[in-house]
C-alpha positions in Angstrom: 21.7 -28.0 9.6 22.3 -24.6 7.5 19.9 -22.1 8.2 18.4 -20.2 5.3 16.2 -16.7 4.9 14.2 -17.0 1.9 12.8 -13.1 0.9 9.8 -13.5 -1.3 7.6 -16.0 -0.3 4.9 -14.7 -2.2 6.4 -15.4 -5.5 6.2 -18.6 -7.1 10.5 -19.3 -6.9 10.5 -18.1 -3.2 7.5 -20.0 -2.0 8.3 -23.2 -3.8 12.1 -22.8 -2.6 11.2 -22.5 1.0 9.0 -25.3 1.2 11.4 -27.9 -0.7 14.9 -26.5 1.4 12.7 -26.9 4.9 13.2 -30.3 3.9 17.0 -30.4 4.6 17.4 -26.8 5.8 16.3 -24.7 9.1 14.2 -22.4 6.8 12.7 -18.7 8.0 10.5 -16.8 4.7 9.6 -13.5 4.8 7.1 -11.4 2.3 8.4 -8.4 0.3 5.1 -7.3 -1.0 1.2 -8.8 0.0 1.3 -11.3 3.5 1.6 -15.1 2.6 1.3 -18.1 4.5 1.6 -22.0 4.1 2.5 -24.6 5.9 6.2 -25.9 5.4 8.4 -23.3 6.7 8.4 -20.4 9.5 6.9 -17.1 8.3 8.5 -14.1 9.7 6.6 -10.8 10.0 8.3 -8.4 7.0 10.9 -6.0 8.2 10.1 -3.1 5.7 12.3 -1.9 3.3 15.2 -0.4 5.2 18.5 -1.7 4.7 18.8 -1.3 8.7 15.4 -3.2 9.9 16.5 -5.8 7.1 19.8 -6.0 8.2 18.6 -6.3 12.0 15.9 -9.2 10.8 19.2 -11.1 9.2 21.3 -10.8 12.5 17.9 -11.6 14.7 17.6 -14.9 12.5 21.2 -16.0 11.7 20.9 -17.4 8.6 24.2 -18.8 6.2 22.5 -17.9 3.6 20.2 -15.0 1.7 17.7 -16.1 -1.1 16.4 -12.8 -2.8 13.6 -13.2 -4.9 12.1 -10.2 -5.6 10.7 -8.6 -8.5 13.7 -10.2 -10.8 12.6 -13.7 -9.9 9.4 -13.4 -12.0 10.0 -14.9 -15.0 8.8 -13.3 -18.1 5.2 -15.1 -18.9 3.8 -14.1 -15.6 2.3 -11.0 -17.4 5.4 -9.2 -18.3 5.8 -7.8 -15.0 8.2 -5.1 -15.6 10.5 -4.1 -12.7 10.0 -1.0 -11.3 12.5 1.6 -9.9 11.1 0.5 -6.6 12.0 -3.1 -6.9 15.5 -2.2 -8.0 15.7 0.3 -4.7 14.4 -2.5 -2.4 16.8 -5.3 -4.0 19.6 -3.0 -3.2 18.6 -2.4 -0.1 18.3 -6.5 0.9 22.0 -7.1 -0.8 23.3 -4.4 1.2 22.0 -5.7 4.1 23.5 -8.9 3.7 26.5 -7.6 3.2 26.7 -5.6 6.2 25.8 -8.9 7.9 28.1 -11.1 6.3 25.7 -13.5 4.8 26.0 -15.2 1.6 23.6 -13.8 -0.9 21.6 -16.0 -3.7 19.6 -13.7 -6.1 17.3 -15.4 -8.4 17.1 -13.4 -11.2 15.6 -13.7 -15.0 16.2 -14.8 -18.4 14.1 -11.9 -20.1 17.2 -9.9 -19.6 17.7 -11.3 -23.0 16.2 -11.0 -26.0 16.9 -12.4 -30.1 17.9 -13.1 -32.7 19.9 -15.4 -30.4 18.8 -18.8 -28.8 20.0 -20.6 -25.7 22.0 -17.7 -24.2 25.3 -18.0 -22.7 25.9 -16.3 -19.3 27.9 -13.9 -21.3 25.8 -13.3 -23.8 25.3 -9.6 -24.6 21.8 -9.8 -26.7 20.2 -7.9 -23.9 16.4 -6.6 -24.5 16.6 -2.9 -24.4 13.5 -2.2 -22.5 13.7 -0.3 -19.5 12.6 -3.6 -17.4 15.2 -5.5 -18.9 18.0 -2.7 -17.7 17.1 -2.9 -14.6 17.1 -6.5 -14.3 20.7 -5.3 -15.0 21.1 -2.9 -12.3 19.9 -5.4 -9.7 22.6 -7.8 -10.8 25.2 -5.8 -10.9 23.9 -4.4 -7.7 24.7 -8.1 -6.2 27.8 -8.7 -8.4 29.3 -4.9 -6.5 28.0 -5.2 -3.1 28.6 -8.8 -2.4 31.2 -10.5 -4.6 31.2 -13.7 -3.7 26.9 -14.4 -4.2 25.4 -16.3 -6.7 23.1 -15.2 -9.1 21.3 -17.7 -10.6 19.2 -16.6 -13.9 16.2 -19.0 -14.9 12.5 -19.1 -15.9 10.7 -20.7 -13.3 7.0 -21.9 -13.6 4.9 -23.7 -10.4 2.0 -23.3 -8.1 1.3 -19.7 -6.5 1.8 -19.9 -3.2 -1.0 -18.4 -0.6 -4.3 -18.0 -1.4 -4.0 -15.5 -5.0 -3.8 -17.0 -8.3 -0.7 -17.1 -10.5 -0.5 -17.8 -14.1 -0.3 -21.0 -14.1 -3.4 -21.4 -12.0 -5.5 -18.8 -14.2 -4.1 -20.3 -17.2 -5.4 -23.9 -16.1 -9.0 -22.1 -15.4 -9.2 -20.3 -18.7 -7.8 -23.9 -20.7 -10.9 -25.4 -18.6 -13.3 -22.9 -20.0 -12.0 -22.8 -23.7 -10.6 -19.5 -23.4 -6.9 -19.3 -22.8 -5.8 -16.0 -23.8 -2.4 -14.5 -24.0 -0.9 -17.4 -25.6 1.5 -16.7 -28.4 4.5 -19.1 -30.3 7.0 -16.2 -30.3 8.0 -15.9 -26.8 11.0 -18.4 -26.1 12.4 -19.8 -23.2 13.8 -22.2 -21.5 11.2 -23.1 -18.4 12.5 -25.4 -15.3 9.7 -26.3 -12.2 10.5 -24.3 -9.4 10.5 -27.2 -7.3 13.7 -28.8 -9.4 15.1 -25.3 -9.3 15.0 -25.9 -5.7 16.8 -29.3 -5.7 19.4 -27.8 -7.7 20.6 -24.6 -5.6 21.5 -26.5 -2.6 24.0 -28.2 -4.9 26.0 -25.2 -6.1 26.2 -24.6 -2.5 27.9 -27.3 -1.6 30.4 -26.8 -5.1 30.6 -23.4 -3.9 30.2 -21.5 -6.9 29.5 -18.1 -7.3 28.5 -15.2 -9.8 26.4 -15.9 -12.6 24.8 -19.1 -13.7 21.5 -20.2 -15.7 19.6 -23.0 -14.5 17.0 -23.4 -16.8 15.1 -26.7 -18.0 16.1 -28.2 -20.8 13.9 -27.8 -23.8 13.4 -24.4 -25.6 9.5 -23.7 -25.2 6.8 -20.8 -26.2 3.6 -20.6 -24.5 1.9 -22.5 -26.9 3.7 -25.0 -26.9 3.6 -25.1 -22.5 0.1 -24.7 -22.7 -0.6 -27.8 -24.6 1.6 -29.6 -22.4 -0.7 -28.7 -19.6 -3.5 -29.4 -21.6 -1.8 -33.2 -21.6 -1.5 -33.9 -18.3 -4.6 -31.8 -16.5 -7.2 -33.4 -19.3 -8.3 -29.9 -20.5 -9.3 -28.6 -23.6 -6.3 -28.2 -26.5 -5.9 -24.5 -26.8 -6.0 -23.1 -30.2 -2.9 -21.8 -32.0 -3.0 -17.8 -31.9 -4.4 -16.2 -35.3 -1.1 -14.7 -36.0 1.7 -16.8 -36.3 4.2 -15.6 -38.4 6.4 -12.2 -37.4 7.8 -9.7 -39.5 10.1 -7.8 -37.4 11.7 -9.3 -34.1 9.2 -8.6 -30.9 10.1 -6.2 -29.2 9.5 -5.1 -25.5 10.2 -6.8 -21.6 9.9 -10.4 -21.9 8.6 -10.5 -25.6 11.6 -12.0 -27.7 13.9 -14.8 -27.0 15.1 -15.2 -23.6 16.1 -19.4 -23.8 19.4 -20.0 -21.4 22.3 -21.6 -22.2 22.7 -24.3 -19.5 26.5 -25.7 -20.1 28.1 -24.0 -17.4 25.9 -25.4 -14.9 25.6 -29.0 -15.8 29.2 -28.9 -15.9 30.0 -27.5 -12.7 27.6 -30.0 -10.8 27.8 -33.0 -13.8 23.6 -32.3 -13.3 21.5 -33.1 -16.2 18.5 -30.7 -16.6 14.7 -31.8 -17.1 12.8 -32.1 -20.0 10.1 -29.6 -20.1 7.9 -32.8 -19.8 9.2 -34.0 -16.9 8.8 -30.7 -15.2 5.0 -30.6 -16.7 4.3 -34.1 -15.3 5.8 -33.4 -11.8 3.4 -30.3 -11.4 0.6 -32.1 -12.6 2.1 -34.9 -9.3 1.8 -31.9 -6.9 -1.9 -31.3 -8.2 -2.5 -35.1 -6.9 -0.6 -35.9 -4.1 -1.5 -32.4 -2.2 1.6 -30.8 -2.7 0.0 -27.8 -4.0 -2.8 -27.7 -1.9 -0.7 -27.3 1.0 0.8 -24.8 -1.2 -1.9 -22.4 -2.2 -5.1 -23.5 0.2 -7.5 -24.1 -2.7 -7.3 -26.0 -6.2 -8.7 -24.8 -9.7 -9.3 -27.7 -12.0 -12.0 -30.1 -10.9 -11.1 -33.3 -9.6 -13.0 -35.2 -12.3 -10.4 -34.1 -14.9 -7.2 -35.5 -12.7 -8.0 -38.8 -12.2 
């Protein structure tokens, strides 16, 4: 069984991607920023953010392989959450680390790199936003892409429960849909969302293909927030948010995360002959893990009345 150190568990890829691999895997997690703990995999207490304690946390748990997701695993409707200079530092700092171990490194990484006029981006695409969080979402790939040559860097919008006890923007977005008041909803940021928990079932398999360097794994519909929203709205039995008052644009958005960031997802579903979900089908799975206590054992607490899931 192949031994995996997930770095992140606090974020929603990292969480939900050590809870589904402990399912095949020996998994270990350990928090980069506030403590978390779940049930589903072994927490270990955080290192700092040394490359030496990481590196000496690696060889102490002998993992195959690294997932890093850090600050560039956020996708770009969790607030905008810009990347700072210290999340680029402390990135470097983990891929080093893993170097100097000899581990195989998968970053998780994000598609508001990008930005429009284009749609459905290639992995070469060079229609990069040209906000400073955007460059370094660059600098932390190219970080992995110099320091360890042979890791996979896997770009993608993921959406799914919050793990521990905070809420994430899915869950607040579920409370303020149940209130009538869901706010920060607009139909001009596009992208191309995939469950984290199918993220998860897909990873293990360009593994096994061996691949490495860049790929997006991303679901298969090109979505706003709107148009998530009312998907939720579906499936949860909560109020239809309203469109937003403005719906038309002038100029292209500008700033992190505010224009087009939809993936391209050929080179993937080639390599592994995998089709992607339908937005749907992601929507209706994390509606499932609302029911069958999935994200319960997740998070520790639930946000949308049982009356309004039966």
């Amino acid at each position: 069984m192949n031994k995996v150190l997930v770095a992140g568990l606090e974020t929603v890829v990292g969480g939900n991607m050590a809870v589904c691999l402990a399912r095949t895997h020996s998994v270990k997690g350990v928090a980069l920023a506030e403590p978390v703990s779940f049930s589903g995999c072994d927490v270990e207490p955080p290192p700092g953010t040394h490359v030496e304690a990481i590196r000496l946390l690696i060889e102490r748990t002998k993992p195959q392989r690294v997932i890093f997701c850090g600050a560039s695993s956020r996708s770009g409707w969790e607030g905008a959450q810009a990347p700072t200079e210290a999340d680029v530092q402390l990135a470097r700092n983990w891929i080093e680390a893993t170097r100097q171990s000899h581990t195989h490194l998968t970053l998780i990484a994000s598609g508001a790199i990008f930005t429009g006029p284009w749609m459905f981006h290639s992995e070469n695409s060079q229609s990069f936003c040209p906000s400073a969080g955007a460059q370094r979402l660059r600098e932390i790939e190219a970080a992995a892409a110099e320091l360890s040559p042979d890791s996979l860097i896997v770009r993608t919008h993921v959406f799914g429960w919050q793990p521990g006890g905070n809420d994430g923007w899915i869950e607040s977005l579920l409370a303020q849909m149940e209130q009538g008041n869901a706010r920060g909803l607009d139909c001009f940021r596009y992208a191309s969302p995939i469950l984290a928990t199918d993220l998860a079932d897909i990873v293990p398999r360009a593994w096994a293909a061996g691949l490495s360097g860049v790929y997006h794994i991303g679901g298969a519909e090109r979505a706003n927030p709107v148009q998530f929203a009312r998907r939720l709205s579906h499936h949860f039995q909560l109020p239809v948010p309203s469109s937003p008052a403005g719906e038309f644009l002038v100029d292209r958005p500008t700033g992190f995360a505010c224009g087009e960031t939809s993936l391209q997802t050929r080179k993937i579903r080639r390599a592994l002959h995998v089709a992607l979900p339908m937005l749907e089908e992601g929507v209706l799975r994390l509606f499932q893990q609302h029911v069958d206590g999935y994200r319960s054992r997740l998070t520790g607490h639930s946000l949308v009345p049982d009356s309004r899931v039966a």
